[in-house]
mmCIF file as Biopython writes it, N, C-alpha, C and O atoms, coordinates in Angstrom:
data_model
#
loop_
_atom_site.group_PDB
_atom_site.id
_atom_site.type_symbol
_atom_site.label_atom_id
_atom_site.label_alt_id
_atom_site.label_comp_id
_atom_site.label_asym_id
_atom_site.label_entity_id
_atom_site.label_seq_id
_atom_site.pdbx_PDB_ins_code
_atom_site.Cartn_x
_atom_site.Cartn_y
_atom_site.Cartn_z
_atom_site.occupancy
_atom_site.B_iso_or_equiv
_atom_site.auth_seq_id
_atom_site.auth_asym_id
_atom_site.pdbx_PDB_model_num
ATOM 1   N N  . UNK A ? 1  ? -86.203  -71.190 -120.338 1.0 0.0 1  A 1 
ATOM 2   C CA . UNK A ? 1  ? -86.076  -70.096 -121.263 1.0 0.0 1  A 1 
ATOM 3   C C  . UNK A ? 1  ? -86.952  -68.946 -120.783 1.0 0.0 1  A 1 
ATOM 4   O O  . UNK A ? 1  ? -88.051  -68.922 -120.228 1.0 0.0 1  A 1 
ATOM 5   N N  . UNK A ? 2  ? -86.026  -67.915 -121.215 1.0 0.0 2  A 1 
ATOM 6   C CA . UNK A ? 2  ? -87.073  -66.404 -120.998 1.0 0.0 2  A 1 
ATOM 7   C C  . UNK A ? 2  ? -87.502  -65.809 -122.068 1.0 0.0 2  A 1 
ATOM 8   O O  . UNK A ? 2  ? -86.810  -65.442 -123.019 1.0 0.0 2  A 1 
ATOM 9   N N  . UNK A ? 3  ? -88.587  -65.706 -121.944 1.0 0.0 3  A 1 
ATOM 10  C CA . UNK A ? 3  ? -89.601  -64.471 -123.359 1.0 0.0 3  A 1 
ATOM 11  C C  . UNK A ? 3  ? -89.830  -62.896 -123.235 1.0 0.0 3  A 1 
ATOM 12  O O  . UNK A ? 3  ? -90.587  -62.402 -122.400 1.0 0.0 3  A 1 
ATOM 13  N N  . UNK A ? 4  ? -89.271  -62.347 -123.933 1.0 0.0 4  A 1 
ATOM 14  C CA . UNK A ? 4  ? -90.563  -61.430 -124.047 1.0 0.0 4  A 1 
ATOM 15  C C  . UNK A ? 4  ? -91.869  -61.381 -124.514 1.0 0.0 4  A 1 
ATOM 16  O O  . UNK A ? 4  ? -92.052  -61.940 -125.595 1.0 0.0 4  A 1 
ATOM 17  N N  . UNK A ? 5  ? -92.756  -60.894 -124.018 1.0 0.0 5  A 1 
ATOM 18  C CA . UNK A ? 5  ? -94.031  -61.656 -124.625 1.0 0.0 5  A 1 
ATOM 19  C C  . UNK A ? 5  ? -94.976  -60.047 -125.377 1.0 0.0 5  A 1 
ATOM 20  O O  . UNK A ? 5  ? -96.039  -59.835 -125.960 1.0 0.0 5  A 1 
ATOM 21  N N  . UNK A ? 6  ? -94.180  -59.508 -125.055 1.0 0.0 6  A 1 
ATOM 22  C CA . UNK A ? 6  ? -94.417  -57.666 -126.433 1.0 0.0 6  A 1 
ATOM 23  C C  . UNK A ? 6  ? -93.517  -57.712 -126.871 1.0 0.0 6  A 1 
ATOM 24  O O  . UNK A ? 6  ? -92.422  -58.135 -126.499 1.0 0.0 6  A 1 
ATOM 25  N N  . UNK A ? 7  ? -93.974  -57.139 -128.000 1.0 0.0 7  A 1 
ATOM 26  C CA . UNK A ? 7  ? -92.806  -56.195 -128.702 1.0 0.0 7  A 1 
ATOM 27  C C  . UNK A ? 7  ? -92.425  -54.799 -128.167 1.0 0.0 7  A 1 
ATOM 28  O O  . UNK A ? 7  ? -93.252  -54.162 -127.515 1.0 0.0 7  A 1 
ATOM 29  N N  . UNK A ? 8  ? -91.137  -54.282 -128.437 1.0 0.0 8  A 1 
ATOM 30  C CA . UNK A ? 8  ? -90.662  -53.418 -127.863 1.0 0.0 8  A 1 
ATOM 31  C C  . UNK A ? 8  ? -91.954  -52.126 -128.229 1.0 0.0 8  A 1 
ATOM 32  O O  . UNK A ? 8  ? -92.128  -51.082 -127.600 1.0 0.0 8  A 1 
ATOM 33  N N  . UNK A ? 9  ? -92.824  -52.687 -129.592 1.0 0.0 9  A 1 
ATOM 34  C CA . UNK A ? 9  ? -93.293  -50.756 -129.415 1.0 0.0 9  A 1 
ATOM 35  C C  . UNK A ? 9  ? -94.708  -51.627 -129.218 1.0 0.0 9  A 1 
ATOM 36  O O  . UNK A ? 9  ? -95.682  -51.178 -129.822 1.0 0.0 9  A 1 
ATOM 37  N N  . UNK A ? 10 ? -94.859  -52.595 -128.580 1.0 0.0 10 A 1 
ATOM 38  C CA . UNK A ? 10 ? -96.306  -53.379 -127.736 1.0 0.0 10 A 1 
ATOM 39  C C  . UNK A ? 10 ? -96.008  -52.878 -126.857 1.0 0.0 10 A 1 
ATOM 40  O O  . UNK A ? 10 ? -96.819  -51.990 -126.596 1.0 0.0 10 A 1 
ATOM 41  N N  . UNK A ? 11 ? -94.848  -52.962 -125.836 1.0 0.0 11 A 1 
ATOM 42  C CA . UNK A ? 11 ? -94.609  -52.556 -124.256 1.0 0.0 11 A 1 
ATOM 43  C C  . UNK A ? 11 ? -94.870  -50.743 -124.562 1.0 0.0 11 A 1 
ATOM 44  O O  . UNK A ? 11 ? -95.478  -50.123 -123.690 1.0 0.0 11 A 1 
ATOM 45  N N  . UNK A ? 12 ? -94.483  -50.151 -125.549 1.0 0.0 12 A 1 
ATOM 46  C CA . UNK A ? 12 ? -94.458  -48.611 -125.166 1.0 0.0 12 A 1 
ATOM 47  C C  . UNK A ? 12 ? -95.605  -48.468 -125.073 1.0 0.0 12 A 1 
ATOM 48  O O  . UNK A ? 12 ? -95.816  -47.476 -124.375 1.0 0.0 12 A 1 
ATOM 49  N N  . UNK A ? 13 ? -97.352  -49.360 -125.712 1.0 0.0 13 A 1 
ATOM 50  C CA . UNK A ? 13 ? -98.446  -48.856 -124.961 1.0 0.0 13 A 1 
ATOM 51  C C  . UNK A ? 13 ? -98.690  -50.086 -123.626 1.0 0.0 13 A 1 
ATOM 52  O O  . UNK A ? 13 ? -98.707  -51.277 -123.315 1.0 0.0 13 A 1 
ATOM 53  N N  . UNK A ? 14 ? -98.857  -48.605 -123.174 1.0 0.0 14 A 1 
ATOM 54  C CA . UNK A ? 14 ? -99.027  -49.288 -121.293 1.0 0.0 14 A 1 
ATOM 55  C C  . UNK A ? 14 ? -100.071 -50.130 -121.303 1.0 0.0 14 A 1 
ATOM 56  O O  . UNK A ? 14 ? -100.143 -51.016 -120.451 1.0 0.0 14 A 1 
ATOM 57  N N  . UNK A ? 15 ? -100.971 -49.985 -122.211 1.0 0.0 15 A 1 
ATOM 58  C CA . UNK A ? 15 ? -102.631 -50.979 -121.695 1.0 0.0 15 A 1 
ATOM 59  C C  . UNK A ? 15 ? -102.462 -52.144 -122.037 1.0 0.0 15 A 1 
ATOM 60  O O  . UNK A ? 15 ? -103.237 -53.003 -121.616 1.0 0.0 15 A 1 
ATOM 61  N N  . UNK A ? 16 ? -101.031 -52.592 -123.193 1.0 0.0 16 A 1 
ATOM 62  C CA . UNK A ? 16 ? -100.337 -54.071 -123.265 1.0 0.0 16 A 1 
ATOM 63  C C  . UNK A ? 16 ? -99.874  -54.539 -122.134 1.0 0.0 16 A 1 
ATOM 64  O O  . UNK A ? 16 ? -99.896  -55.768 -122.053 1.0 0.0 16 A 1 
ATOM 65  N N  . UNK A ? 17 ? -99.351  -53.812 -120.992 1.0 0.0 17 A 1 
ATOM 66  C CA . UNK A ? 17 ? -98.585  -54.398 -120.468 1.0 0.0 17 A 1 
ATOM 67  C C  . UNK A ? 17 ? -99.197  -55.025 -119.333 1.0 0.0 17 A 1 
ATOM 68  O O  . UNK A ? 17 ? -98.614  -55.739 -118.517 1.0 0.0 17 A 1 
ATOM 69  N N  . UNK A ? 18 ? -100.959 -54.569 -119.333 1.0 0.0 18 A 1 
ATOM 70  C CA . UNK A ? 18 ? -101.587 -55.381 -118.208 1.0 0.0 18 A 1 
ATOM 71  C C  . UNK A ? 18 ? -102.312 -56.141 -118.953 1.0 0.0 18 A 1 
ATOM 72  O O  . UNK A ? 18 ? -103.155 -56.674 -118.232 1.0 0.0 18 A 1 
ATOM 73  N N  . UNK A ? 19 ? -102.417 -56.465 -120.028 1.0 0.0 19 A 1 
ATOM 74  C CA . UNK A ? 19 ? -103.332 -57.431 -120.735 1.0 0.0 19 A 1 
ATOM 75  C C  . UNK A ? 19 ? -103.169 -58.820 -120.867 1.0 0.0 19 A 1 
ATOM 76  O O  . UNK A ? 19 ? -102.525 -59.525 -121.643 1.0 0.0 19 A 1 
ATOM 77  N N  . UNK A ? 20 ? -104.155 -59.107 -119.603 1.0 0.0 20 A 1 
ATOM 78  C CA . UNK A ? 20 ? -103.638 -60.643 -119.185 1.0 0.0 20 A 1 
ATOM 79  C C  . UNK A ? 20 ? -104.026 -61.351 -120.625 1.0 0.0 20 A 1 
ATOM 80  O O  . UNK A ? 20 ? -103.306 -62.062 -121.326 1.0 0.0 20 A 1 
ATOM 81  N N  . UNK A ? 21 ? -105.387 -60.934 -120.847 1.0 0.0 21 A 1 
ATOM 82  C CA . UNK A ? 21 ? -105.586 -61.825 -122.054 1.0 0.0 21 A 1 
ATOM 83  C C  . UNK A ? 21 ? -104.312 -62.304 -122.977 1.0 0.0 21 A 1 
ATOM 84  O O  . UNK A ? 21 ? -103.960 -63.457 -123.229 1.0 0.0 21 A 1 
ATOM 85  N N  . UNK A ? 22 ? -103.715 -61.024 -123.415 1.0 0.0 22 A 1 
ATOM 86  C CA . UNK A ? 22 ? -103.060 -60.702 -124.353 1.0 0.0 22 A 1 
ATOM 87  C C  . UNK A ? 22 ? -101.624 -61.530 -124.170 1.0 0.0 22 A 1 
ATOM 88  O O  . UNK A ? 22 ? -101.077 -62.142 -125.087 1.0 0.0 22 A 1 
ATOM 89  N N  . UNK A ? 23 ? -101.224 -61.450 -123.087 1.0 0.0 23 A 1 
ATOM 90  C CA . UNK A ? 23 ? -99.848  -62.586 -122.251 1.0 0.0 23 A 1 
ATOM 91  C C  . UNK A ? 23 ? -100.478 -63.505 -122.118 1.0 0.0 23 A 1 
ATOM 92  O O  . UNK A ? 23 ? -100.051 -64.397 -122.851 1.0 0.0 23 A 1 
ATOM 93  N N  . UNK A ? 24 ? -101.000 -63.692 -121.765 1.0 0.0 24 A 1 
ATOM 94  C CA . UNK A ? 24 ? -101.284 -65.685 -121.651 1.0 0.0 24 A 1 
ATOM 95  C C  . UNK A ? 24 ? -101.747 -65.976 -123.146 1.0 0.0 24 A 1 
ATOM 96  O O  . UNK A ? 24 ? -101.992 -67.158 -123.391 1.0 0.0 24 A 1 
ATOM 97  N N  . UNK A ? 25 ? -101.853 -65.331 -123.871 1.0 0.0 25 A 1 
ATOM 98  C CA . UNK A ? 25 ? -102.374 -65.948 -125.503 1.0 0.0 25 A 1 
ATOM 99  C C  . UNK A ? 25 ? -100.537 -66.696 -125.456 1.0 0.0 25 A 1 
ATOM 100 O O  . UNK A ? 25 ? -99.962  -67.784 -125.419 1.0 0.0 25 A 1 
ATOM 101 N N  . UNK A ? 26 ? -100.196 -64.938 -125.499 1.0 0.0 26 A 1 
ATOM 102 C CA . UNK A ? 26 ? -98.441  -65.092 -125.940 1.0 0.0 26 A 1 
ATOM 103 C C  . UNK A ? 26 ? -97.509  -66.247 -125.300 1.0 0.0 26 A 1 
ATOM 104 O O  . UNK A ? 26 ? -96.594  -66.834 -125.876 1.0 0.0 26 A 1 
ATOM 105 N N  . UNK A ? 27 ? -97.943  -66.431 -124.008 1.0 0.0 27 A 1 
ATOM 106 C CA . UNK A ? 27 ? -97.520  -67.841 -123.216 1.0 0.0 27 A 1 
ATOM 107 C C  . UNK A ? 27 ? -97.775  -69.223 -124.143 1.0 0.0 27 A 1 
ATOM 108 O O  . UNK A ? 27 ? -96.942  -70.099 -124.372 1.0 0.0 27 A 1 
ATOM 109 N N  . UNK A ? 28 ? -98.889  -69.175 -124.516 1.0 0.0 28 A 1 
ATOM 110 C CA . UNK A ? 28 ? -99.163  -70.511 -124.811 1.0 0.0 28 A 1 
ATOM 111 C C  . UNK A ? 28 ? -99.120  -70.181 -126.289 1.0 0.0 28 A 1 
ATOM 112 O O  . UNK A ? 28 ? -99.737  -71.097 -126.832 1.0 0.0 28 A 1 
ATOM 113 N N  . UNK A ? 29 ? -98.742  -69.415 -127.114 1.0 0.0 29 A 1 
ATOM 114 C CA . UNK A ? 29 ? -97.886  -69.079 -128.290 1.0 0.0 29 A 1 
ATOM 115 C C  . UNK A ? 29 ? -96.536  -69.940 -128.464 1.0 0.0 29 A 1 
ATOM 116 O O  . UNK A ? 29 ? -96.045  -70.724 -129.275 1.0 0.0 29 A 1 
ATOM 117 N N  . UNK A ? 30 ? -96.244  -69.384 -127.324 1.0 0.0 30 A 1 
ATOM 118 C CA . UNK A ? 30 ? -94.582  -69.575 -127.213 1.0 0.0 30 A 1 
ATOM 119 C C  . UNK A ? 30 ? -94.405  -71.187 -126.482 1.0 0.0 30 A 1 
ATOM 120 O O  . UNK A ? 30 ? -93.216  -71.484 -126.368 1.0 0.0 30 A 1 
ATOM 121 N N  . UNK A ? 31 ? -95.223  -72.096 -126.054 1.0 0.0 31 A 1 
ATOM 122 C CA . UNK A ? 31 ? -95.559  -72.763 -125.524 1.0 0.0 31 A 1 
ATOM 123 C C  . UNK A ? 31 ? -95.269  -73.820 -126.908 1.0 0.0 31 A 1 
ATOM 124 O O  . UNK A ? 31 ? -94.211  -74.396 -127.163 1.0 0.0 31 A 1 
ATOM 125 N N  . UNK A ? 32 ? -96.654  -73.871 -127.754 1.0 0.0 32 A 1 
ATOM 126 C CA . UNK A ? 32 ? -96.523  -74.407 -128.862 1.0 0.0 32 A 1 
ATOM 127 C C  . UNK A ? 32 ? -95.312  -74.686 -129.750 1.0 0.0 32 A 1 
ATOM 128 O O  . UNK A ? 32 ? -95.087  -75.738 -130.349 1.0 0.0 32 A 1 
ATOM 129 N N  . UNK A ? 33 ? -94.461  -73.421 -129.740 1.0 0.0 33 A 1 
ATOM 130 C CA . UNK A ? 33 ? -93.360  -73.357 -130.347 1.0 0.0 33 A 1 
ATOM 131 C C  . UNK A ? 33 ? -92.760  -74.127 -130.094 1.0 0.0 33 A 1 
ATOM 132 O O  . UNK A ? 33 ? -92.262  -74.941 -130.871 1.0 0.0 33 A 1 
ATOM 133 N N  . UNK A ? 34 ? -92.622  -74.070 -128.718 1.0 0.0 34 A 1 
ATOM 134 C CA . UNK A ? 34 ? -91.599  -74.725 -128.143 1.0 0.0 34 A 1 
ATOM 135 C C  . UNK A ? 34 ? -91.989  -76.591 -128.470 1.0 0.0 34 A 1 
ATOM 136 O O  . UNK A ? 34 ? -91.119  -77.421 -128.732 1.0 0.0 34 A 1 
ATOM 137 N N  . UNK A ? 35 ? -93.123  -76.816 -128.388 1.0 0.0 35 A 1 
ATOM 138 C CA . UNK A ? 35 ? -93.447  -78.278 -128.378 1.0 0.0 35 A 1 
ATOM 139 C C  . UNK A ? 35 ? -93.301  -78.381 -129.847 1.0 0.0 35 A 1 
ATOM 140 O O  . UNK A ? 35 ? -94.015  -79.214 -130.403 1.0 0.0 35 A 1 
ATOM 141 N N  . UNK A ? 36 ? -92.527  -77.700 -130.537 1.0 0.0 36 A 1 
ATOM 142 C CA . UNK A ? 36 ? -92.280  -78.028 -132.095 1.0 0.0 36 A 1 
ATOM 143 C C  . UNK A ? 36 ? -90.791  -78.330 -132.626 1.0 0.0 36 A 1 
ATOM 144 O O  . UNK A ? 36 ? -90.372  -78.715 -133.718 1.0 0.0 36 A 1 
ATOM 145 N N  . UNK A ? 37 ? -90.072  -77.955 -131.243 1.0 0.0 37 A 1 
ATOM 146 C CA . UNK A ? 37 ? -88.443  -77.848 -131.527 1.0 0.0 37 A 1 
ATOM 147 C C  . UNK A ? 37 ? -87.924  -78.925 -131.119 1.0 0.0 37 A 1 
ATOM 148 O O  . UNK A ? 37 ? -87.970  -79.303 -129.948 1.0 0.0 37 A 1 
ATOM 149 N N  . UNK A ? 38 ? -87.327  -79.583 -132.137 1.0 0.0 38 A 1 
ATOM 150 C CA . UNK A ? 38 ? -86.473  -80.964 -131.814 1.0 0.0 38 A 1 
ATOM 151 C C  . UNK A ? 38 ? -86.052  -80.656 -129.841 1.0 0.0 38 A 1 
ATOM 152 O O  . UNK A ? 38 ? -86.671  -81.274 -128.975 1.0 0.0 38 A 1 
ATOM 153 N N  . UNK A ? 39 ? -85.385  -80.039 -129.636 1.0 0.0 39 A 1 
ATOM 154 C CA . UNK A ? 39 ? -84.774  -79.770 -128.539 1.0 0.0 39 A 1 
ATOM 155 C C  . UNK A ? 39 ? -85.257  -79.838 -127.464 1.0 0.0 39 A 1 
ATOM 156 O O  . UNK A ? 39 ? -84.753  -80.325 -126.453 1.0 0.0 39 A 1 
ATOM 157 N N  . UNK A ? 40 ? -86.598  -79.202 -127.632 1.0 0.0 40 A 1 
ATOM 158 C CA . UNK A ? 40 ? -87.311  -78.574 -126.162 1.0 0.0 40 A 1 
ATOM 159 C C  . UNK A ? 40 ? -88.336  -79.326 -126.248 1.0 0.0 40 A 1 
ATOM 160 O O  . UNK A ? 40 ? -88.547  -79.732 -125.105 1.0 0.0 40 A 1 
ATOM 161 N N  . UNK A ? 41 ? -89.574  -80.009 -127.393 1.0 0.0 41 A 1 
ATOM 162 C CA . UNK A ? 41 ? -90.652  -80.988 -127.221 1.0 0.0 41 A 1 
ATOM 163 C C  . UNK A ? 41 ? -90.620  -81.747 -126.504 1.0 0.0 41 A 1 
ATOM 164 O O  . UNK A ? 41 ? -91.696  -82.332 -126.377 1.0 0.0 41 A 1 
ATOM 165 N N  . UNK A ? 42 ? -89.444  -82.248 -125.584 1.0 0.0 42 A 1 
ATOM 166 C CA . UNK A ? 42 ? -90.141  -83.561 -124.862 1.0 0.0 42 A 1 
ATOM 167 C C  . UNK A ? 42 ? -89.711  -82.686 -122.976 1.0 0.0 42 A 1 
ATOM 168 O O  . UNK A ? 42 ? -89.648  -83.416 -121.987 1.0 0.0 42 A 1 
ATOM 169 N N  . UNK A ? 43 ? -89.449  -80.945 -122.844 1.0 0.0 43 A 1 
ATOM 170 C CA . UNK A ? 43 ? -89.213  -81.071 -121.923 1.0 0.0 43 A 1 
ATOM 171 C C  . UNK A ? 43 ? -90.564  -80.338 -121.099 1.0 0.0 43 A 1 
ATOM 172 O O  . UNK A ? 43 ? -91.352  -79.692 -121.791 1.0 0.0 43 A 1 
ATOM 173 N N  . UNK A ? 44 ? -90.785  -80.448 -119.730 1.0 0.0 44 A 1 
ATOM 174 C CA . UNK A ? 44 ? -91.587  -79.694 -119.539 1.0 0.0 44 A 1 
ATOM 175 C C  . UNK A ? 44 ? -91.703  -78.270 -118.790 1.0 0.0 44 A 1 
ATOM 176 O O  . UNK A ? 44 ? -90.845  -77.693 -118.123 1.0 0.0 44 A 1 
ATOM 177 N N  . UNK A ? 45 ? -92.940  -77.901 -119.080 1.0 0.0 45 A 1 
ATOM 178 C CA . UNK A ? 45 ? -93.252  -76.091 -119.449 1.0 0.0 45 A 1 
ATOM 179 C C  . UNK A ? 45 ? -93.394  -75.981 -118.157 1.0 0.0 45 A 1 
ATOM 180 O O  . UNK A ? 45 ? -94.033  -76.913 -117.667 1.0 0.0 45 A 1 
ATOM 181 N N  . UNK A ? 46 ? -93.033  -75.181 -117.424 1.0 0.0 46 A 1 
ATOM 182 C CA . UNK A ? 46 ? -93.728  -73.949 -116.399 1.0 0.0 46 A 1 
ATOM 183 C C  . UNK A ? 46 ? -94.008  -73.052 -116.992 1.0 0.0 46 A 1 
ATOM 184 O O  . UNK A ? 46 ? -93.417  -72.812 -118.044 1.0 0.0 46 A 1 
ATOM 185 N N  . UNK A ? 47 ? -95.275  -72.029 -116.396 1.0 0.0 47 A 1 
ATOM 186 C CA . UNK A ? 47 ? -95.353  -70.383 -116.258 1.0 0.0 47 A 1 
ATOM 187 C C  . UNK A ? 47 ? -94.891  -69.733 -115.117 1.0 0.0 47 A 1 
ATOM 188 O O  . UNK A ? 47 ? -95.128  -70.527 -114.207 1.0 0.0 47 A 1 
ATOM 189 N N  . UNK A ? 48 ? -94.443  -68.889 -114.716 1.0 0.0 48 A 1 
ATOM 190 C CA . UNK A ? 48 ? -94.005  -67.957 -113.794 1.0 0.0 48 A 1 
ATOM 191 C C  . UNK A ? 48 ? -94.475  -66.653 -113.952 1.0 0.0 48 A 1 
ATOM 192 O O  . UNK A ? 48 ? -94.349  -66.489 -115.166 1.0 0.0 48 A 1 
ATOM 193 N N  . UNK A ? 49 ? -94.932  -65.631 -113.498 1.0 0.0 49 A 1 
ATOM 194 C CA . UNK A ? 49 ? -94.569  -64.667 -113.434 1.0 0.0 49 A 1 
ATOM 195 C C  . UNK A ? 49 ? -95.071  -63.596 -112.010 1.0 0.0 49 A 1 
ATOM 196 O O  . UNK A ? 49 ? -95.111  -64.307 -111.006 1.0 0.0 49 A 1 
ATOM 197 N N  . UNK A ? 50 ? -95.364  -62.453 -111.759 1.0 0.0 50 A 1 
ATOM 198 C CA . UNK A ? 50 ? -95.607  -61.493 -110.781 1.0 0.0 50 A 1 
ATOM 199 C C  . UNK A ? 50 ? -96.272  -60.202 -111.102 1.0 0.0 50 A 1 
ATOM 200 O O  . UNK A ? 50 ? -96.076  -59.302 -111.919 1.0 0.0 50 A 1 
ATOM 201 N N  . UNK A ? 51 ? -96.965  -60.397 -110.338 1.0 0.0 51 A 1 
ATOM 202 C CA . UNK A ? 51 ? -97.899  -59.080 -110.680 1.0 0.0 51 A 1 
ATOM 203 C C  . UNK A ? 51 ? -98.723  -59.878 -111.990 1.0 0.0 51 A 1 
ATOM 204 O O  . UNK A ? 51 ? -98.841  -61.084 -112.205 1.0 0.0 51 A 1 
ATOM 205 N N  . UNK A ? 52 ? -99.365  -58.391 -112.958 1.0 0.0 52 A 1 
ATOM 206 C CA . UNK A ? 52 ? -99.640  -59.235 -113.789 1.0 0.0 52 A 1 
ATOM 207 C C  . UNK A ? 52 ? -99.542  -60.377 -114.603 1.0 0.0 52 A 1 
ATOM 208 O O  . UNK A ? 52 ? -100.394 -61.167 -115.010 1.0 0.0 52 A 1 
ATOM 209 N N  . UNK A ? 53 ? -98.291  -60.295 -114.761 1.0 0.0 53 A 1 
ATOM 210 C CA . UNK A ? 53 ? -98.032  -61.635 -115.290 1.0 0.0 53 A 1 
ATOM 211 C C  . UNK A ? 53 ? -98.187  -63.110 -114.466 1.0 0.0 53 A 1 
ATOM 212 O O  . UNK A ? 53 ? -98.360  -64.244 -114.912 1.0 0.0 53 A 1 
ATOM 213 N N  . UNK A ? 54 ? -98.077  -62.706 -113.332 1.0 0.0 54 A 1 
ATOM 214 C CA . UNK A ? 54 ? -98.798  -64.094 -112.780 1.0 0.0 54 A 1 
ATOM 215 C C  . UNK A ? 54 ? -100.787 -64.388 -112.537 1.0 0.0 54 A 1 
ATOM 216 O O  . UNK A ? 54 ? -101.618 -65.136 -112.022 1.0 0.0 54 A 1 
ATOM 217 N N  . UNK A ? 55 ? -100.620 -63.224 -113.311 1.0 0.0 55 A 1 
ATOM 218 C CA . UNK A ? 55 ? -102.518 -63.285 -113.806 1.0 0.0 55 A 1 
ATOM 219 C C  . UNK A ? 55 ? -102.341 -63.830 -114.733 1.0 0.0 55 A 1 
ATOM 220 O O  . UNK A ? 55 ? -102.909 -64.893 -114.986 1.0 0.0 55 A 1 
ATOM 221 N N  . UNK A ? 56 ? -101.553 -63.297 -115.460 1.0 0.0 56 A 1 
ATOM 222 C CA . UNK A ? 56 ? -101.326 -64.273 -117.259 1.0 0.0 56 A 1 
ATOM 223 C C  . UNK A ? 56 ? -100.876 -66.245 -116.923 1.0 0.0 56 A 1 
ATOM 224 O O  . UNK A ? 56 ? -101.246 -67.298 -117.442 1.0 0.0 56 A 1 
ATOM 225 N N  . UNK A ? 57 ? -100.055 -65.931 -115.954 1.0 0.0 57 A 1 
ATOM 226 C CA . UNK A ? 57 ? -99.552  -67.404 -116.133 1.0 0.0 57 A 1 
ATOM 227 C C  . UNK A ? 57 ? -100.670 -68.127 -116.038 1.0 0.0 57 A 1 
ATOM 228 O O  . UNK A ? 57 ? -101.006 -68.940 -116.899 1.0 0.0 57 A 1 
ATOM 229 N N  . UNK A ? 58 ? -101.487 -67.823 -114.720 1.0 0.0 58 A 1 
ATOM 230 C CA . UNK A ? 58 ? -102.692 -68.620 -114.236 1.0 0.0 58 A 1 
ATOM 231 C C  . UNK A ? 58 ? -103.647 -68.689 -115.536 1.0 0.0 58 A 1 
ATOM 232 O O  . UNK A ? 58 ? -104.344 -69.694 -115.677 1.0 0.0 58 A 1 
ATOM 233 N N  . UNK A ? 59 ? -103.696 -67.705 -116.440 1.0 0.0 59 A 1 
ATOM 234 C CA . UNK A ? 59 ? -104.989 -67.944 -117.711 1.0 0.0 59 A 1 
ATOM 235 C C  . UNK A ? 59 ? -104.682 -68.419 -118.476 1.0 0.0 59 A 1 
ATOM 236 O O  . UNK A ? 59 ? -105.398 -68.908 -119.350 1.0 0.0 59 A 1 
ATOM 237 N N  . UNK A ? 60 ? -102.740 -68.456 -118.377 1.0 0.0 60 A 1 
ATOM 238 C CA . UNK A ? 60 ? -102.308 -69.792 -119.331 1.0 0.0 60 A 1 
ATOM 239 C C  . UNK A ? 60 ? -102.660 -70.933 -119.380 1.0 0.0 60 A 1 
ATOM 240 O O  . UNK A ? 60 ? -103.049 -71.611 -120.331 1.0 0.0 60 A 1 
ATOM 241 N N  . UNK A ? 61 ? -102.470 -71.256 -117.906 1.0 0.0 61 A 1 
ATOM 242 C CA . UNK A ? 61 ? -102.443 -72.789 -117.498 1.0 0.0 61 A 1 
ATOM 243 C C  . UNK A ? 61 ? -103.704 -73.351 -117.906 1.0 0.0 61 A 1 
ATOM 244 O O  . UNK A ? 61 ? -103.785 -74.579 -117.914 1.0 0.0 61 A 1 
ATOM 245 N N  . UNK A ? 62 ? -104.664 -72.689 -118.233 1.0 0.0 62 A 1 
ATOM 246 C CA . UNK A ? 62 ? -106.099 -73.171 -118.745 1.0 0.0 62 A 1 
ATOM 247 C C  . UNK A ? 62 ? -106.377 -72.829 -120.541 1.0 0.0 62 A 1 
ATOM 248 O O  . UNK A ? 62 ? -107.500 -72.741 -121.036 1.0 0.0 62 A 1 
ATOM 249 N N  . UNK A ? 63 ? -105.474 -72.723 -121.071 1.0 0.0 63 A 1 
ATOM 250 C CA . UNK A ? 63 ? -105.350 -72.382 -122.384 1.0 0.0 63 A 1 
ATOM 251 C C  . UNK A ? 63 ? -104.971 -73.203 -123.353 1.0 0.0 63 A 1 
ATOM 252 O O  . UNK A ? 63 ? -103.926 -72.897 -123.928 1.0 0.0 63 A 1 
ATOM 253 N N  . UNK A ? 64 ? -105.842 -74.706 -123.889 1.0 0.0 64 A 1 
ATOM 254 C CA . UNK A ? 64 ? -105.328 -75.588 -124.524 1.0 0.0 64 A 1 
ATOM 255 C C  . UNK A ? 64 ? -103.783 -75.156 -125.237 1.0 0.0 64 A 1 
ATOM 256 O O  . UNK A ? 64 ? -103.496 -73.962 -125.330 1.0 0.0 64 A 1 
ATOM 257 N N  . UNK A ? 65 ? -102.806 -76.247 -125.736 1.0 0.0 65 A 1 
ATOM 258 C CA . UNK A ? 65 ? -102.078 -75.811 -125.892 1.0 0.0 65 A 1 
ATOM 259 C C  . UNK A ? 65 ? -101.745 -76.118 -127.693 1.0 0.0 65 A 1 
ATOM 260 O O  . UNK A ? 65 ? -101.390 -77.278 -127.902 1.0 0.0 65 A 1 
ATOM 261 N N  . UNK A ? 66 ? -101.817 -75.310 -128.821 1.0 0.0 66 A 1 
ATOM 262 C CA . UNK A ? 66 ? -101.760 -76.194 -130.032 1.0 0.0 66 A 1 
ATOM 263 C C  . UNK A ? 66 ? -100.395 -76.833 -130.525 1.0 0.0 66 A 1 
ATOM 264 O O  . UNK A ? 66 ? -99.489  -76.008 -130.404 1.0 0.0 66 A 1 
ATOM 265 N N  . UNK A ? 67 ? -100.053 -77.797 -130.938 1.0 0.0 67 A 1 
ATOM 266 C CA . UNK A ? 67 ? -98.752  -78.088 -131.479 1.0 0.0 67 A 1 
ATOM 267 C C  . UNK A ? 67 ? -98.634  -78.128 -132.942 1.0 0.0 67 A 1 
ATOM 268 O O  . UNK A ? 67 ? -97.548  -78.371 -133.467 1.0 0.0 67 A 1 
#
């Protein structure tokens, strides 16, 4: 699955769109979710991304995950 991880008027300020903090929260947001849905709980997660976002993935991967 693909995310957006702003909202459309999060992306219109630019200083969201490098905020690793701020994406890797949203990663492992969306992470949780996912380990809550009949469907998707038993499959497993990658992060991906480039450029910043593969700053985010990496601060994901160290970001307990809550269910």
């Amino acid at each position: 699955m693909v995310f957006d991880l702003l909202t459309p008027d999060q992306a219109r300020n630019r200083a969201n769109v490098f905020d690793i903090a701020l994406l890797a929260r949203r990663m492992v947001d969306v992470t949780g979710w996912l380990a809550g849905q009949p469907d998707t709980a038993s499959v497993p997660v990658g992060y991906f991304g480039a450029s910043t976002g593969a700053g985010a993935a990496l601060a994901a991967a160290r970001i307990p995950v809550s269910r």
